[in-house]
MDAnalysis code that builds the backbone (N, CA, C; Angstrom):
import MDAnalysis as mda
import numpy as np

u = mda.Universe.empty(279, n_residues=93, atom_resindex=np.repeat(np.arange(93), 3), trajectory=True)
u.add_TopologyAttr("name", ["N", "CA", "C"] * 93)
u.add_TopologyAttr("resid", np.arange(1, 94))
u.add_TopologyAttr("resname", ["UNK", "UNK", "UNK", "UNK", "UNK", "UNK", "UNK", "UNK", "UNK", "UNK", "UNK", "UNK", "UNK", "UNK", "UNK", "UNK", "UNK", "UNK", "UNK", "UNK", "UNK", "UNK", "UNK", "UNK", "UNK", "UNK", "UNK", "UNK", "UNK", "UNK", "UNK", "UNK", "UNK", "UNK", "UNK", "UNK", "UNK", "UNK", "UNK", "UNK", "UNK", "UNK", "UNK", "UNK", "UNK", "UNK", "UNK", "UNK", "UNK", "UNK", "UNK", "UNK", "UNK", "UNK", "UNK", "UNK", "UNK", "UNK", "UNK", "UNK", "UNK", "UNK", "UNK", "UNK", "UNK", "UNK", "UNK", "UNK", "UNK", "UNK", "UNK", "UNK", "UNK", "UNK", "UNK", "UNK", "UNK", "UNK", "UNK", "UNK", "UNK", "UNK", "UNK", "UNK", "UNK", "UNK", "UNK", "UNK", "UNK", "UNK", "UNK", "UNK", "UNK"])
u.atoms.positions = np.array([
    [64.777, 39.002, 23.270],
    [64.195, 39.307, 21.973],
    [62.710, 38.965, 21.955],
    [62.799, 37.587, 22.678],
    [60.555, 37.382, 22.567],
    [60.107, 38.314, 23.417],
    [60.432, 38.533, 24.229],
    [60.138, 39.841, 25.342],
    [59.669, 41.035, 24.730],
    [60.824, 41.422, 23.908],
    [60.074, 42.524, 23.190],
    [59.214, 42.326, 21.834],
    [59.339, 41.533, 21.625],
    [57.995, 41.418, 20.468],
    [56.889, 40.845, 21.263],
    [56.834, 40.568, 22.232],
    [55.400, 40.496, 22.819],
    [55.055, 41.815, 23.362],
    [56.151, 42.749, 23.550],
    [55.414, 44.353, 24.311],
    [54.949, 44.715, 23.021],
    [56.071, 44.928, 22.193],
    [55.471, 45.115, 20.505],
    [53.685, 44.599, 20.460],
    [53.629, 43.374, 20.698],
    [52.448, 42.844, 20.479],
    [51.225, 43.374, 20.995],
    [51.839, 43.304, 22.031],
    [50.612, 44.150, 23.187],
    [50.040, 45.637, 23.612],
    [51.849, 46.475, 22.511],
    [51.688, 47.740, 22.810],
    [50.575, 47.747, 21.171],
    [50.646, 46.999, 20.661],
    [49.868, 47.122, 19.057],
    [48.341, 47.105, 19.848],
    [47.808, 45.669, 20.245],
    [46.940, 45.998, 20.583],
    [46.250, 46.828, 21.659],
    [47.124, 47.517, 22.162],
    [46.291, 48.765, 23.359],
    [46.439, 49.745, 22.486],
    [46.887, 50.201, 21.551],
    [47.215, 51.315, 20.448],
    [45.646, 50.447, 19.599],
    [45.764, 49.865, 19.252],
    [44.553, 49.438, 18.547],
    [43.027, 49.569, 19.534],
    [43.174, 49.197, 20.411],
    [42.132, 48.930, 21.303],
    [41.843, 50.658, 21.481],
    [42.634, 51.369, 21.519],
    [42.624, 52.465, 22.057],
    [41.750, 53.875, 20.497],
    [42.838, 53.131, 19.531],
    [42.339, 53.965, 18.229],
    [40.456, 53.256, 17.810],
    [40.617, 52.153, 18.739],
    [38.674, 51.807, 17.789],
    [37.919, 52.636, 19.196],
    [38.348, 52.698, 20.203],
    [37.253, 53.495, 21.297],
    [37.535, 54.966, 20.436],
    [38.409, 55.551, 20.127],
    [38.692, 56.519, 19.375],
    [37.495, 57.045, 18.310],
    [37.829, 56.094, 17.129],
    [37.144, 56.213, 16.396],
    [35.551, 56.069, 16.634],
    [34.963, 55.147, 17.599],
    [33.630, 54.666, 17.892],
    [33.071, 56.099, 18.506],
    [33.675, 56.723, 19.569],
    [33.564, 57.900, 20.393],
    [33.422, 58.748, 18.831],
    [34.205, 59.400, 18.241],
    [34.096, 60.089, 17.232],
    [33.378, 60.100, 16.202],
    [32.679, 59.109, 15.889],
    [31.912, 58.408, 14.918],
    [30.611, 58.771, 15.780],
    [29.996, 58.896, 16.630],
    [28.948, 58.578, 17.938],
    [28.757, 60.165, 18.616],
    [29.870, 60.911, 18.612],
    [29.642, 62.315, 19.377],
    [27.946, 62.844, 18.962],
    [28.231, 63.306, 18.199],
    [27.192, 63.805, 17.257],
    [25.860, 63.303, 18.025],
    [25.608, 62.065, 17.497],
    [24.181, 61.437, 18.339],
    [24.326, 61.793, 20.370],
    [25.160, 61.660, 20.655],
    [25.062, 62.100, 22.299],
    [25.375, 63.654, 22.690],
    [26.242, 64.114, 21.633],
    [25.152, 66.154, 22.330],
    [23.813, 66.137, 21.896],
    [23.420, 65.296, 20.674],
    [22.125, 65.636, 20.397],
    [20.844, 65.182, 21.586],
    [21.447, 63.707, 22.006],
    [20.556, 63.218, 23.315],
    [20.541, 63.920, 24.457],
    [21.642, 64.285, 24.366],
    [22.309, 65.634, 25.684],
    [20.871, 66.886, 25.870],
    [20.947, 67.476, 24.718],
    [20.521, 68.575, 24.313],
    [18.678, 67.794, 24.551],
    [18.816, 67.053, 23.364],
    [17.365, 66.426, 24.051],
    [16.567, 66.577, 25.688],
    [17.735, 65.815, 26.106],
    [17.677, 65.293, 27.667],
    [17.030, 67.022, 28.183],
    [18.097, 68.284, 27.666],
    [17.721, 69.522, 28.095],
    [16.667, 70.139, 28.127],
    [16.266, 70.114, 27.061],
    [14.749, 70.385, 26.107],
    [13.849, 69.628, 27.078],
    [13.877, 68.294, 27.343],
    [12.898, 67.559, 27.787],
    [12.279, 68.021, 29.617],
    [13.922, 68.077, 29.864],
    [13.786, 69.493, 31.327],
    [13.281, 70.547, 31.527],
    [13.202, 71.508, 30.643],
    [12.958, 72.545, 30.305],
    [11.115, 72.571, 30.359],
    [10.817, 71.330, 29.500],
    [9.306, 71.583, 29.242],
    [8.843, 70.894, 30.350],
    [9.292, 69.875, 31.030],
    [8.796, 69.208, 32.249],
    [8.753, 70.697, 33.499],
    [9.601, 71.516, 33.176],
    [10.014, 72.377, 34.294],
    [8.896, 73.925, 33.757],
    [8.418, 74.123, 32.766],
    [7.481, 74.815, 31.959],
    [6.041, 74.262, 32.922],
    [5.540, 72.933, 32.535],
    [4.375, 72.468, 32.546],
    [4.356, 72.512, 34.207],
    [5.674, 72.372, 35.323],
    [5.297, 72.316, 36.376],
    [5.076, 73.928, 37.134],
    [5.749, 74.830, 36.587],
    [5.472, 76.123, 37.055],
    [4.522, 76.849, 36.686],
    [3.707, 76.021, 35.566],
    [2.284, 76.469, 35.202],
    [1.135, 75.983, 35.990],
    [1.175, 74.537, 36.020],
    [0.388, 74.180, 37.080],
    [0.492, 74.161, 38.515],
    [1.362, 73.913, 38.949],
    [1.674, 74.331, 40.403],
    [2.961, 75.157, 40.651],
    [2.730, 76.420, 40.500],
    [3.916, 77.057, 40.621],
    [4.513, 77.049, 42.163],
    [3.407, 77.131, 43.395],
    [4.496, 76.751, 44.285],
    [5.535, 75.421, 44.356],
    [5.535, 74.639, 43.423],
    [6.723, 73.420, 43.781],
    [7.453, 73.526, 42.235],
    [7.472, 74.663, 42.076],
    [8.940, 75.005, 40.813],
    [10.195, 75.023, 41.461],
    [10.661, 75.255, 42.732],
    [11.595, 74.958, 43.131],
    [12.346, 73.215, 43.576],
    [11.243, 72.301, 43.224],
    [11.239, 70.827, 42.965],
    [12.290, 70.584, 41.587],
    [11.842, 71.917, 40.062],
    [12.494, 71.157, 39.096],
    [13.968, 71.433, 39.239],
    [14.462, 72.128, 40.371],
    [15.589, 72.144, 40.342],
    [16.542, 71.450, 41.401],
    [16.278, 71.133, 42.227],
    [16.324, 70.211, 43.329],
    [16.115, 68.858, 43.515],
    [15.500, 68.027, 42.575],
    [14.766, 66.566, 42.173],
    [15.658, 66.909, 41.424],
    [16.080, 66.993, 40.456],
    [17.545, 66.245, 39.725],
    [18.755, 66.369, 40.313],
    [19.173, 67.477, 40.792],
    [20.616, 67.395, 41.807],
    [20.277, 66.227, 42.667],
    [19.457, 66.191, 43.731],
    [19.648, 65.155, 44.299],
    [19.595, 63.641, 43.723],
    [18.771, 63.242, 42.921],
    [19.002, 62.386, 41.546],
    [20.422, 62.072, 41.079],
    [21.028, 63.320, 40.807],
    [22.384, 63.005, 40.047],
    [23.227, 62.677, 41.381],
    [23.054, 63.194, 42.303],
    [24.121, 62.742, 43.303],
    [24.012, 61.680, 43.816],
    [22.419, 60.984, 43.954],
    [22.217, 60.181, 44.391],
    [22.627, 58.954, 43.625],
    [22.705, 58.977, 42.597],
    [23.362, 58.274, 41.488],
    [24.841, 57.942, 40.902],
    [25.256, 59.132, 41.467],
    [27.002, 59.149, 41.456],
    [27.092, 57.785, 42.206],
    [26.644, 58.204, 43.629],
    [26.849, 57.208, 45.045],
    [26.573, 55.490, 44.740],
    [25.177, 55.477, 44.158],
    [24.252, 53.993, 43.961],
    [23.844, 53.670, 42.461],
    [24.930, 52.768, 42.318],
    [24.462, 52.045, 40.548],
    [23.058, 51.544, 40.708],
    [22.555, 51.030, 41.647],
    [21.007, 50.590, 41.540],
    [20.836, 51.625, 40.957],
    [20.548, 52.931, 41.997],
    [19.580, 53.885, 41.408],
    [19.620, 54.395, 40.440],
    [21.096, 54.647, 39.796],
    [21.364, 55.185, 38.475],
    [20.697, 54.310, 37.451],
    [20.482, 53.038, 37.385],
    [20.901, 52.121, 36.691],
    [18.571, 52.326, 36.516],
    [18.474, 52.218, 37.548],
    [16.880, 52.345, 37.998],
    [16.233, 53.969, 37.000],
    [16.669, 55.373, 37.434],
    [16.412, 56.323, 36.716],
    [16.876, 56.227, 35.233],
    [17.866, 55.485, 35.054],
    [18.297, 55.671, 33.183],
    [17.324, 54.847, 32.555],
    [16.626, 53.504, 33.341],
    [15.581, 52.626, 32.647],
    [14.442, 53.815, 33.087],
    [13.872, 54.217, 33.776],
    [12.908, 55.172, 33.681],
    [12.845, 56.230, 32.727],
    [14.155, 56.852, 32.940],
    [14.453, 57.734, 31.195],
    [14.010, 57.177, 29.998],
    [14.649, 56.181, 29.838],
    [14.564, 55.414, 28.610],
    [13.159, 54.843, 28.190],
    [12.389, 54.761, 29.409],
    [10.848, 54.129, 28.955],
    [10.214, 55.384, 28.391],
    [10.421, 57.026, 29.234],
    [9.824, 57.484, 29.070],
    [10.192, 58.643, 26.973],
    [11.412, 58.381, 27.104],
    [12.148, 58.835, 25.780],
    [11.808, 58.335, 24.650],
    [11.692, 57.115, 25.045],
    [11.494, 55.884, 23.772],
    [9.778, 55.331, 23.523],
    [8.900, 55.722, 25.090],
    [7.657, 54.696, 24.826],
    [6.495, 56.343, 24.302],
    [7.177, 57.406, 25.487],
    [6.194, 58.615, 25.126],
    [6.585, 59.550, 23.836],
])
């Protein structure tokens, strides 16, 4: 009988634990397609300003982030290194 009121207990709080990531995620979407979309926009004009001024290395804006993102899958440094570079440049420019 204590056996199962402690799964009881525990299935409450992973059902709980589970409904506040729920709600937090759902509450929060909104602001991260918008950063998403940001993030896009911000590509877009970085990738504008570089095929204007040096159009031979427009094939850089597409190639410098794949390798970026993969390189990042692989190494939390580096991820961890480009998201503080993001963030200086999102938040300070």
């Amino acid at each position: 009988m204590a056996k199962i009121m402690a799964d009881e207990k525990e299935g409450g709080k992973v059902d709980g634990l589970f409904n506040g990531i729920k709600k937090y995620v759902s509450e929060r979407i909104g602001t991260f397609v918008a950063f998403l979309f940001f993030l896009v926009a911000l590509g877009a004009f970085m990738a504008m300003v570089v095929m204007k001024k040096w159009p031979e290395y427009t094939y850089l804006t597409v190639i410098i982030p794949i390798i970026a993102g993969i390189t990042s899958y692989y190494n939390r440094a580096v991820a961890l290194g480009l998201f503080l570079l993001i963030a200086f440049f999102v938040f300070i420019l």
